[in-house]
C-alpha positions as CSV (number, residue, x, y, z in Angstrom):
1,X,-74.7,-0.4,45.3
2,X,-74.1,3.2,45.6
3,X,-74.2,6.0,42.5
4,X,-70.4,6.8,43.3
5,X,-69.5,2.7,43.6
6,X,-70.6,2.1,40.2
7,X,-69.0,5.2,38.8
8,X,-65.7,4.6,40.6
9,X,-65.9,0.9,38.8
10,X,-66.7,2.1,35.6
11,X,-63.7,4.7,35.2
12,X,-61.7,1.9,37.0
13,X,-62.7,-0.5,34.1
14,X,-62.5,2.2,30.9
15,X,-59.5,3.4,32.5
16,X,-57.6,-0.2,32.1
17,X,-58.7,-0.4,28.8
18,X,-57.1,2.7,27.7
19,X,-53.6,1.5,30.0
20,X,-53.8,-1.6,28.1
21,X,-54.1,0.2,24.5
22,X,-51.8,3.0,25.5
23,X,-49.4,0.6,26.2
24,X,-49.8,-1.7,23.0
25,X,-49.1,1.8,20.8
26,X,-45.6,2.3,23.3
27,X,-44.1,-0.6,23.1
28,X,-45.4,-1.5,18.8
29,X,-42.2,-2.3,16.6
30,X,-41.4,-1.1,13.8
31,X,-42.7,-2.7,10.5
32,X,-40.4,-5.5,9.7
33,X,-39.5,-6.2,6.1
34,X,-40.7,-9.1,3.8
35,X,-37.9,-10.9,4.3
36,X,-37.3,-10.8,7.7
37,X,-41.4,-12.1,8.0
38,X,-40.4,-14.9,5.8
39,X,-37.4,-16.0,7.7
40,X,-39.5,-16.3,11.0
41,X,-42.6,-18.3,9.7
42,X,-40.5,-20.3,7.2
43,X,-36.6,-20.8,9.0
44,X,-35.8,-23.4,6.9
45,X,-36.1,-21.5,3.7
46,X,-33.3,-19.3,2.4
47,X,-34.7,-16.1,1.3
48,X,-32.4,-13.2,-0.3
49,X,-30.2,-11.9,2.3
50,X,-29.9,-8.1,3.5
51,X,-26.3,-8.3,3.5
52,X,-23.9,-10.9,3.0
53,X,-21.7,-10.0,6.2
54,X,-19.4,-7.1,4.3
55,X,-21.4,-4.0,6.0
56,X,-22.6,-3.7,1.9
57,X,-25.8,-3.9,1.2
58,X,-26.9,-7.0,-1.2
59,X,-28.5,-6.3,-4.3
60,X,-30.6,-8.8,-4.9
61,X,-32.5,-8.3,-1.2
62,X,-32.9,-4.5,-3.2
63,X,-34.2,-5.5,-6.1
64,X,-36.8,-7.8,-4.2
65,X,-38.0,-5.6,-2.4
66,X,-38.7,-3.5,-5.4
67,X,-40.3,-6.5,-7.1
68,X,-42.3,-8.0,-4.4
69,X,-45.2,-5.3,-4.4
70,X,-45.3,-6.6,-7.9
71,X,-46.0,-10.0,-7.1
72,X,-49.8,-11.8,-6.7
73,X,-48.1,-14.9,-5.2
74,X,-46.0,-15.3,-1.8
75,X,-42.9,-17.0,-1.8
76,X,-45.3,-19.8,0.4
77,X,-47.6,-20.4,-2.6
78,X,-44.2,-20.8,-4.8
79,X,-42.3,-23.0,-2.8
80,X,-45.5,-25.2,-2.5
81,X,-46.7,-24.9,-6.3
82,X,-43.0,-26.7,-6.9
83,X,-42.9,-28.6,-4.5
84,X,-46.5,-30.6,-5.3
85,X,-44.9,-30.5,-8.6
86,X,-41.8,-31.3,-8.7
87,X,-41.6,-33.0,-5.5
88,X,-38.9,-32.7,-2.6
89,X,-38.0,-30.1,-0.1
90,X,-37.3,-26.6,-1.5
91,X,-33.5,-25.3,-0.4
92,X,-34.1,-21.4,-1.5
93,X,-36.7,-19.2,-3.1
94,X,-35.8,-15.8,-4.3
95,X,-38.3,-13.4,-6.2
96,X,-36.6,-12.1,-9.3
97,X,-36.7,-10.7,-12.6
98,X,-36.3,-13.1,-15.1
99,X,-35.1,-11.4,-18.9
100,X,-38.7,-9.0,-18.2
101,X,-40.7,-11.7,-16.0
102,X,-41.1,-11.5,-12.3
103,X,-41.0,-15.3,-11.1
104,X,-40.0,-17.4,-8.4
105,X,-36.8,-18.9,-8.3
106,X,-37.4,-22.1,-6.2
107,X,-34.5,-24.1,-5.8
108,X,-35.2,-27.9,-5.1
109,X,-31.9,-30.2,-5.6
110,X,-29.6,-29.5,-8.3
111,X,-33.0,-27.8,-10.3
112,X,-33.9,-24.2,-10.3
113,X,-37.7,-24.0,-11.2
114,X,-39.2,-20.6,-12.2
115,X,-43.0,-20.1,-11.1
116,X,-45.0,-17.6,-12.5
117,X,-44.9,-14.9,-9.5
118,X,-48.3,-13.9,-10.5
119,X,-50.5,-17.2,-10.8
120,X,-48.3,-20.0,-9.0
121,X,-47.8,-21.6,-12.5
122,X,-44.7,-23.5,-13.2
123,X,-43.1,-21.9,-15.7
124,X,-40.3,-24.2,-16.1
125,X,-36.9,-26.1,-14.7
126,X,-33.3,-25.3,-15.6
127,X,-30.3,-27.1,-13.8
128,X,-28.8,-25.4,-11.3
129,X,-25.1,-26.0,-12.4
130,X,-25.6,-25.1,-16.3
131,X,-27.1,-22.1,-18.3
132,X,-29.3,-22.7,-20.6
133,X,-29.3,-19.4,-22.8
134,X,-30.2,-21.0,-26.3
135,X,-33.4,-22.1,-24.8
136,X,-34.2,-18.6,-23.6
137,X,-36.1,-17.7,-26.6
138,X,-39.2,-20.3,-26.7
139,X,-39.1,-20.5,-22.3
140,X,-42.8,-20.0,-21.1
141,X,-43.5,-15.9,-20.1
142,X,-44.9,-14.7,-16.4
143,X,-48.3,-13.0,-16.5
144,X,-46.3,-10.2,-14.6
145,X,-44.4,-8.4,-17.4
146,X,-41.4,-6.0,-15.8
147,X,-38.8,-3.6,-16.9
148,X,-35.3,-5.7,-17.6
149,X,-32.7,-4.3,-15.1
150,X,-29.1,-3.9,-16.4
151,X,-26.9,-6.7,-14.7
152,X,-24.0,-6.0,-16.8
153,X,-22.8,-4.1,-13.9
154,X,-22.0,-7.7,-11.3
């Protein structure tokens, strides 16, 4: 094969390489956000919604996205520390702060069960339909400590 041939080939093969990379940059998204990653690879799980339909922005889907870089654990390894636990199909789970702990809320029936966001521990299990604030007090603590937000303002 001739000197030219084999040149011609190679710049014909480098050359699709670059088109193919060049064209991989072009047409990359933009990051998406945790949330909108979780709702593809797990659509049967309610995460925190951007918005609730209003055009308003939803608070909690700001405040988890504050917390989440926090976290050691995925919503994944939550749902599936409760649900080996507990047992049953988790509905929701939403990352939250907790009275100063960052935990997982997983919600599995008519039971909302807090895991440790930081070791996949359950923490404990509250009923859904009550509040339990006398209990608050001696409740098990996250390994994640965080700053208490100011709710009084929902």
């Amino acid at each position: 094969m001739k000197t030219s041939t084999k040149i011609i080939l190679a710049a014909a093969f480098v050359g699709s390489f670059a088109l193919a990379g060049l064209s991989r940059v072009v047409s990359a998204k933009q990051p998406q956000s945790f949330v909108a990653i979780v709702r593809q690879h797990h659509s049967d799980i309610q995460v925190a919604e951007a918005s609730d339909g209003d055009g308003e922005t939803n608070d909690d889907a700001q405040e988890t996205a504050k917390l989440q870089p926090l976290a050691k654990i995925t919503a994944q390894q939550a749902q599936q520390a409760v649900e080996a636990s507990v047992g049953g199909k988790a509905k929701s789970v939403k990352l939250e702060n907790e009275d100063g702990n960052l935990v997982y809320t997983v919600e599995i029936g008519q039971q909302d069960v807090k895991v440790d966001a930081g070791n996949a521990k359950v923490l404990y299990t509250e009923n859904a339909n009550q509040s339990d604030e006398k209990n608050e007090a001696t409740r098990p603590k996250s390994s994640i400590q965080v700053q208490e937000t100011n709710d009084d303002s929902k």
